[in-house]
C-alpha positions in Angstrom: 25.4 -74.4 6.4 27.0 -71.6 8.6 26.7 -69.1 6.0 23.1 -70.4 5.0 21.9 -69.3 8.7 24.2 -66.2 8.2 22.2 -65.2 5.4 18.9 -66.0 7.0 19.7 -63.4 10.3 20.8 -60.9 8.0 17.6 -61.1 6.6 15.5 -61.3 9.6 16.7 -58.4 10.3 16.6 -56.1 7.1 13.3 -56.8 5.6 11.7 -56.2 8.8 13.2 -52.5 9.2 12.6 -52.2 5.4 8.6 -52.6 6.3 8.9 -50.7 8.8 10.2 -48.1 6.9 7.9 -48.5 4.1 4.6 -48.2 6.8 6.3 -45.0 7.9 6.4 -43.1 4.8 2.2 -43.2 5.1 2.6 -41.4 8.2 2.5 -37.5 8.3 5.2 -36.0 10.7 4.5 -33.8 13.7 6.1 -30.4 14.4 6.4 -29.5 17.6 7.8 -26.4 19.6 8.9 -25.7 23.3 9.4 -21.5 23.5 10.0 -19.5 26.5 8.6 -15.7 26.3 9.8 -12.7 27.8 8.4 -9.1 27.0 5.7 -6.4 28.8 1.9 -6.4 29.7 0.2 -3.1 30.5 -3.3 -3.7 31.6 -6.4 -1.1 32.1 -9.3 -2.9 33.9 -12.2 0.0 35.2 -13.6 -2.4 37.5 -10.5 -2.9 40.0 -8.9 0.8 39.5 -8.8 4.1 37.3 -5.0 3.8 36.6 -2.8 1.7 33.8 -0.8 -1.0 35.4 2.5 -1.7 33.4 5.5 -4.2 33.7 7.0 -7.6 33.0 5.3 -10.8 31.3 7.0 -14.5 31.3 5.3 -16.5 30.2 5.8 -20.7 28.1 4.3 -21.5 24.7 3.4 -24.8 23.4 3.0 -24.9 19.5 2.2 -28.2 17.6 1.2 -28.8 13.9 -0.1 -32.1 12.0 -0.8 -33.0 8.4 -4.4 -34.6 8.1 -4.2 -38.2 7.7 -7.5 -37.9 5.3 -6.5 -34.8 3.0 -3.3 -33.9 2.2 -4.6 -29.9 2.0 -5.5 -29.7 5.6 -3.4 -29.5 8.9 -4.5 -29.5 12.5 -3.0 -27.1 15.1 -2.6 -26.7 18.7 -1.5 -23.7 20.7 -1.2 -23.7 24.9 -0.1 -20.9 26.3 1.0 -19.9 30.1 1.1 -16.2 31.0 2.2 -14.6 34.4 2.9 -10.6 35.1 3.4 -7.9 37.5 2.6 -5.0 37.2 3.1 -1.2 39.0 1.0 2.0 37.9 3.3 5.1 36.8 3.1 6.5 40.3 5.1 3.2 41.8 2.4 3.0 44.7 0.0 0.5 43.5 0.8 -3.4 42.1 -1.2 -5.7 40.0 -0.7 -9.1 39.1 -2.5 -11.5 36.3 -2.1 -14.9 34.9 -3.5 -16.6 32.0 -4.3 -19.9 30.6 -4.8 -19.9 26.7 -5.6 -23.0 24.5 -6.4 -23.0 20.9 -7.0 -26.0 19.0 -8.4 -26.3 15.2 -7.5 -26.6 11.4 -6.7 -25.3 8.5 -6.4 -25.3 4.5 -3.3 -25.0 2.7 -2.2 -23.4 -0.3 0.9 -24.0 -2.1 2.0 -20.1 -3.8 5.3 -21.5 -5.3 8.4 -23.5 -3.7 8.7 -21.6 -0.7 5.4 -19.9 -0.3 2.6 -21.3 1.4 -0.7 -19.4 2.8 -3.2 -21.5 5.2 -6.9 -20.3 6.4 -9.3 -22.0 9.0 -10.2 -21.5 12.0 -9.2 -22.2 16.2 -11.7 -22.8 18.5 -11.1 -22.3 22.5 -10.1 -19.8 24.6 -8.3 -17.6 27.6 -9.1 -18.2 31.6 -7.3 -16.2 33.9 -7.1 -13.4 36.1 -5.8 -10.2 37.3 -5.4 -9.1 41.2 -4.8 -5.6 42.2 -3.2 -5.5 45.8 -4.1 -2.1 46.9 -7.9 -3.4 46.8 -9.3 -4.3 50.1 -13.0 -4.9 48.4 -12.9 -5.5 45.3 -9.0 -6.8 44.5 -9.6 -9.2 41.9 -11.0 -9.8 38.1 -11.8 -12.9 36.7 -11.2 -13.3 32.7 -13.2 -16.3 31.1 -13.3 -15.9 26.8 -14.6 -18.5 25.2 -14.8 -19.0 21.4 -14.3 -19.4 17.7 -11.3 -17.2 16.2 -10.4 -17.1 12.1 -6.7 -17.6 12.0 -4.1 -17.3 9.0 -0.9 -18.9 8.1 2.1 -17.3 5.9 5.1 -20.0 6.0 8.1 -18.9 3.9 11.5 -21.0 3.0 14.3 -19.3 2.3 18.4 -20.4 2.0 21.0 -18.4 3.4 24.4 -20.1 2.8 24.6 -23.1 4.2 21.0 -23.0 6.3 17.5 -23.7 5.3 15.8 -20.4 7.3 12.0 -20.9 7.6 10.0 -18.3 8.2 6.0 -18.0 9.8 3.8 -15.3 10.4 0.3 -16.2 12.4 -2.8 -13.7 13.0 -5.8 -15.0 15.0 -9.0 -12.8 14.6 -12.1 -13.1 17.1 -15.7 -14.1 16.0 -18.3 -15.1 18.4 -17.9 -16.7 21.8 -19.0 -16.6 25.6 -17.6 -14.2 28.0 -17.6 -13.3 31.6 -18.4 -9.9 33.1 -19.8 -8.8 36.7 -21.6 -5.6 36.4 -20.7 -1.7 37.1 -20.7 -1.6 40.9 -21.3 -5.1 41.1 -19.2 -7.4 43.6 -18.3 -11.3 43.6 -19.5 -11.7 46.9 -23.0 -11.0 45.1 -22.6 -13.3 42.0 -21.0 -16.5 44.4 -22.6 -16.1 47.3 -25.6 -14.3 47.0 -26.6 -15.7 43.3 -27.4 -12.5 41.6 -25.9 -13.6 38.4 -28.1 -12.3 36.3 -26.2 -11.3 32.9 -22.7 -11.7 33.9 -22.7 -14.8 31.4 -23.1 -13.3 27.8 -22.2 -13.7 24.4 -19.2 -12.0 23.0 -18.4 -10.8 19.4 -16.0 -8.0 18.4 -18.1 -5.3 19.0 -17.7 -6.2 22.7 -14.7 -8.1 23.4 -11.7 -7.8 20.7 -9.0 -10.4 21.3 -6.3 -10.0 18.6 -3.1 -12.5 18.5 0.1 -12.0 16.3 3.1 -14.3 16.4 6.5 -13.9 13.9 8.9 -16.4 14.1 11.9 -17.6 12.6 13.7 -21.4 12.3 17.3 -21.9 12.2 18.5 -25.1 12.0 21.9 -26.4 13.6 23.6 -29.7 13.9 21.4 -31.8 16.1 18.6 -29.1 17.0 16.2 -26.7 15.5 16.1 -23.2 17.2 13.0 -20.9 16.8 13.5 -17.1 17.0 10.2 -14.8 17.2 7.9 -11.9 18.8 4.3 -12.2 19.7 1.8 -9.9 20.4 -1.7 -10.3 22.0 -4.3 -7.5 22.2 -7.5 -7.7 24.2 -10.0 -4.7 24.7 -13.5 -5.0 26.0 -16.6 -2.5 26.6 -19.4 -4.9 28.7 -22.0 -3.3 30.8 -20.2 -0.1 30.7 -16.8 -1.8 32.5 -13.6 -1.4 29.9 -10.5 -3.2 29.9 -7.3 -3.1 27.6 -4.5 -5.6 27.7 -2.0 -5.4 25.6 1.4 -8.1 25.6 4.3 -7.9 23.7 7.0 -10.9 24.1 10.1 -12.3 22.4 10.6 -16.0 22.4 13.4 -18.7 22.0 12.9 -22.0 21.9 13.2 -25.7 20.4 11.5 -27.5 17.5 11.2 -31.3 17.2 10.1 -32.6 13.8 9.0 -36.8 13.7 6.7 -39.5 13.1 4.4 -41.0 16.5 3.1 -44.3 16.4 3.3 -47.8 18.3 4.2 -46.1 21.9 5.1 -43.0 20.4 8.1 -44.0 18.7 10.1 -40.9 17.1 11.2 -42.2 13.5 12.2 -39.4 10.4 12.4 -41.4 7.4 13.0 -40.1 3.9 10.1 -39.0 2.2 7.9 -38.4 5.1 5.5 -35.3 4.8 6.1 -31.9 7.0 3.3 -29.5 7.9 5.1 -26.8 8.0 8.7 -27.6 5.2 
């Protein structure tokens, strides 16, 4: 009798984590990354002064990737992005500062090349809100930023071995299409747009004969004994010619950071069974 109800715990307690396990497997995992940036911005903006501004960018980066649960060819991506400078002109006499908010969210198609090549193509839809304020301006000191819209984007994930480690590698270009912009006019204040309502045309459509928003990120994987750590460089390039203002921006950062690879469901529960899929291994 004792070993009767032995038998019977043991049970209640394997089959259940066997289900479990089983119920897993028809999950697809979640990659997720944590990066910290450091590099330069150098900013041109006609409307707040006739002089490049130049200096340091820090900035946090939130990547995450998902497998469709409907088609095993299509993955899901989102991309949040925090961006703070500040900036001198080459004469040291003048500052400028910016920040900006960036979020990307949208999908894309997969191709398997070989083994260790694969090549996705789709599409991000969202956009960048932000700012830049120049301090030496008593007028006209600041520049709003609003870019709104639907950007082609491209995937190049490559596996390779070295020794003992598993190093993944991933290249990402986003390209601009059509969108919605913000721009005040030449000679035009914010005091007139807010307060006065002469906002005719400041709210336009934008394509990349107008407003040019290029993003490149390279990044590398290199996994350790408990953590992932991901290695890379990023570059985002905006320039923009509206009612006969420019501005150039141009950012350049390294990142570090940490990846986390699992399965959410019931309450977010982590769980990395064998056989579970990856949208990005």
């Amino acid at each position: 009798m004792r070993y009767n109800l032995l038998i019977l715990i043991l049970l209640s307690v394997v089959l259940p984590c066997k289900a479990i396990e089983k119920e897993a497997t028809q999950f697809n995992s979640v990659n997720s990354s944590h990066l910290f940036t450091i590099g330069s911005r150098s900013t041109w903006d006609s409307y707040l002064s006739p002089s490049s501004y130049k200096g340091t960018n820090l900035g946090y980066l939130y990547d995450q990737m998902k497998l469709s649960e409907a088609h095993k060819h299509i993955s899901y991506q989102s991309l949040f992005r925090i961006d703070l400078s500040k900036m001198e002109n080459k004469a040291g006499n003048g500052e400028m500062w910016s920040g900006f908010l960036t979020y990307r969210w949208g999908a894309h198609y997969r191709w398997q090349i070989d083994p260790s090549l694969q090549l996705l193509g789709g599409a991000l839809m969202g956009g960048t809100i932000g700012g830049l304020y120049n301090i030496r301006n008593s007028n006209n000191p600041a520049q709003a930023k609003i870019n709104l819209g639907l950007s082609l984007s491209g995937i190049a994930l490559y596996k390779v071995r070295i020794g003992n480690y598993p190093i993944h590698f991933r290249y990402q270009i986003n390209l601009p299409t059509v969108g919605f912009t913000f721009s005040p006019h030449y000679g035009q204040s914010y005091y007139e747009i807010f307060t006065l309502g002469n906002d005719k045309g400041v709210y336009l459509v934008s394509s990349p004969h107008n407003l040019f928003e290029l993003e490149n990120m390279f990044s590398a994987e290199i996994p350790f004994n408990c953590v992932t750590l991901r290695l890379g460089f990023s570059n985002t390039y905006l320039r923009s010619t509206i009612h006969q203002l420019e501005t150039q921006i141009n950012c350049n950062s390294f990142f570090i950071g940490f990846v986390k690879e699992g399965l959410f469901f019931s309450g977010k529960k982590r769980i990395k069974p064998a056989g579970y899929h990856s949208p990005v291994y």
